[in-house]
C-alpha positions in Angstrom: 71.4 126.6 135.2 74.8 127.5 135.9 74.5 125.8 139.7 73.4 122.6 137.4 76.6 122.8 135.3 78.9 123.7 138.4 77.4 120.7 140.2 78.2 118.1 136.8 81.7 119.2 136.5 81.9 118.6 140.0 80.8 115.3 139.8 83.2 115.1 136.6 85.8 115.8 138.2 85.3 113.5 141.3 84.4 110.5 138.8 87.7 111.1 137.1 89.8 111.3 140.3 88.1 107.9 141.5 88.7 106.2 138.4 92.5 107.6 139.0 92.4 105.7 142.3 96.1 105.5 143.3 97.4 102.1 144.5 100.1 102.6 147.7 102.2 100.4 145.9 102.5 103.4 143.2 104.4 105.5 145.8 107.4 102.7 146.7 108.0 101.3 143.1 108.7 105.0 142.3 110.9 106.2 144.5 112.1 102.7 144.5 112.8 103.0 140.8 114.7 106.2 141.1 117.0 105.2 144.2 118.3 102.5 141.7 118.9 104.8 139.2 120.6 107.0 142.2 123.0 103.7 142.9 123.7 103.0 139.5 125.0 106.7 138.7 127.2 106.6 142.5 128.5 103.3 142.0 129.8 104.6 138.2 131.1 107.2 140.4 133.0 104.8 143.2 133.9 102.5 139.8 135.7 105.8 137.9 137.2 107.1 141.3 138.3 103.3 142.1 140.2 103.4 138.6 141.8 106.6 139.3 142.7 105.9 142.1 144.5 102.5 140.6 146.0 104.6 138.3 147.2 107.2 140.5 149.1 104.4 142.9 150.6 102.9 139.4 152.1 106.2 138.4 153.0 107.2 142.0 155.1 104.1 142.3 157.0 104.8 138.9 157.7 108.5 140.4 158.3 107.9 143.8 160.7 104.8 143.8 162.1 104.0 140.3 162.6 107.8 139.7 163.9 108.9 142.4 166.3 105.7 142.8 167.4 106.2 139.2 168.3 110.0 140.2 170.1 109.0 143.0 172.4 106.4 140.8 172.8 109.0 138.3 173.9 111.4 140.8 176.3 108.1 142.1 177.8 107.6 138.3 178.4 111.2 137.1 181.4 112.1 139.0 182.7 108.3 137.5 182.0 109.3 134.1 179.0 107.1 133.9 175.4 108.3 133.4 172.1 107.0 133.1 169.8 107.8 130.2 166.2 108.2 131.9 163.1 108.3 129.2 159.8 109.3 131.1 156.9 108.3 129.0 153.0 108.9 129.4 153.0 112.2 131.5 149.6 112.8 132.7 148.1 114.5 136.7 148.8 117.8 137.6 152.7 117.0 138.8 152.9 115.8 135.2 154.1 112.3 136.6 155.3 109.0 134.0 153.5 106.3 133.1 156.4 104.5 132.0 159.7 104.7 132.4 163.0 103.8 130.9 166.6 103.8 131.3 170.1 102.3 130.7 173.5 102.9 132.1 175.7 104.3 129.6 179.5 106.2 129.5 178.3 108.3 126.6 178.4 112.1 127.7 176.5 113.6 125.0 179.5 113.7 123.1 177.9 112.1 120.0 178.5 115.8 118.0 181.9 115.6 118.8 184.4 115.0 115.2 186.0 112.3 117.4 183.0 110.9 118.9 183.3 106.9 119.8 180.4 105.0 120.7 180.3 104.4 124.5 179.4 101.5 126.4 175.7 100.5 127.5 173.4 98.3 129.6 170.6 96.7 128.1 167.5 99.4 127.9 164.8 99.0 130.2 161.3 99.6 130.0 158.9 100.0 133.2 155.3 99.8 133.3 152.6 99.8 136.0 149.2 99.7 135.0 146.3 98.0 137.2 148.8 97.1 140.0 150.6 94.8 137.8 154.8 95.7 136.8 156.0 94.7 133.3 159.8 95.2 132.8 161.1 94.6 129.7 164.2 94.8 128.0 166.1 95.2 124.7 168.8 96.2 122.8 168.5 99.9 123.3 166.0 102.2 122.6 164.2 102.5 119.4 164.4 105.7 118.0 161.5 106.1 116.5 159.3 104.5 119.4 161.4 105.0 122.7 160.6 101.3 123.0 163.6 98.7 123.9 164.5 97.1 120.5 163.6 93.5 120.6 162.1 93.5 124.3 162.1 90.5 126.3 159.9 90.7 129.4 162.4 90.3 132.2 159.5 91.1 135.2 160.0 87.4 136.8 163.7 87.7 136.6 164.5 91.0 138.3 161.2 90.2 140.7 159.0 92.9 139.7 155.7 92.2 138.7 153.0 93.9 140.8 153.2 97.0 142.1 154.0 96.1 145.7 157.1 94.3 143.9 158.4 98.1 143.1 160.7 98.8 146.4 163.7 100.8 146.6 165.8 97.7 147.4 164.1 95.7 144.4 164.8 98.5 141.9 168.2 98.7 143.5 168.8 95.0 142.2 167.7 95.9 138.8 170.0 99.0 138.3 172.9 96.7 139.7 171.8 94.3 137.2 172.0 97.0 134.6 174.9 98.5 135.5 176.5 94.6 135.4 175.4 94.3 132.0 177.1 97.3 131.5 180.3 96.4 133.2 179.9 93.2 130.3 179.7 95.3 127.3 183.0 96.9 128.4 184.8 93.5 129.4 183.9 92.4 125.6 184.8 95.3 123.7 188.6 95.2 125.4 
């Protein structure tokens, strides 16, 4: 008896595997199922690297022209008794680089704890962001205290000729710290 009950699970188990007849088709829409899911995670991927990426060139622009451009005219006005206030805003990456920056021309010399102190002269503040290879500049009557943010901003992008990140070239930001440092010049010509 136990060859007769060998032999029916036997044939069990063979009636069950036919019944579980695999179709070929089975096979490709499985592995075709998870090579989509594959392509779908790696283009996330290429999207968030893409985005970085972007990112990355917005910032490096801010750090690599305006910045340094805005150090070298501060290094220009110093010995003339002029500085320029520079605000970097937005730090991020592991050199710590702006997402923004600001600045305006001034003749104040951090003398604003002095008894005698006088308010000094000033350009319009300026505001520069880069974000998704577009440039907004903006500017305003200052810089709000509370935000950092030009007071009253107007955006001033189309004027100055910056408004995409390829628009951010030495000679361009050159143009706009002249422009600054004209407005400047006008704050003094109307105080005489």
């Amino acid at each position: 008896m136990t060859q007769n009950k060998a032999r029916r699970a036997a044939r069990a188990t063979e009636s069950k595997v036919s019944n579980m007849t695999v179709n070929d088709d089975d096979y490709g829409d499985a592995f075709k199922k998870a090579k989509d899911e594959h392509d779908e995670r790696r283009q996330g991927d290429t999207e968030a690297k893409r985005l970085q990426a972007e990112a990355d060139a917005d910032i490096a622009v801010l750090s690599d022209v305006l910045l340094s451009q805005l150090q070298t005219a501060a290094q220009k006005l110093g010995p003339l008794g002029g500085s320029i206030d520079i605000r970097q805003y937005g730090r991020t990456g592991k050199l710590l680089r702006p997402a923004s920056v600001g600045f305006r021309i001034t003749d104040q010399q951090d003398h604003q704890d002095q008894p005698d102190y006088k308010k000094g002269h000033q350009s319009r503040a300026y505001l520069i962001v880069s974000q998704g290879g577009m440039v907004t500049v903006t500017s305003g009557d200052g810089f709000d205290p509370k935000t950092g943010q030009p007071r009253q901003p107007n955006d001033v992008s189309k004027e100055v000729g910056i408004q995409r990140r390829n628009d951010v070239t030495i000679e361009n930001v050159k143009k706009l710290i002249l422009r600054a440092i004209e407005e400047y010049r006008n704050d003094r010509d109307g105080a005489s």
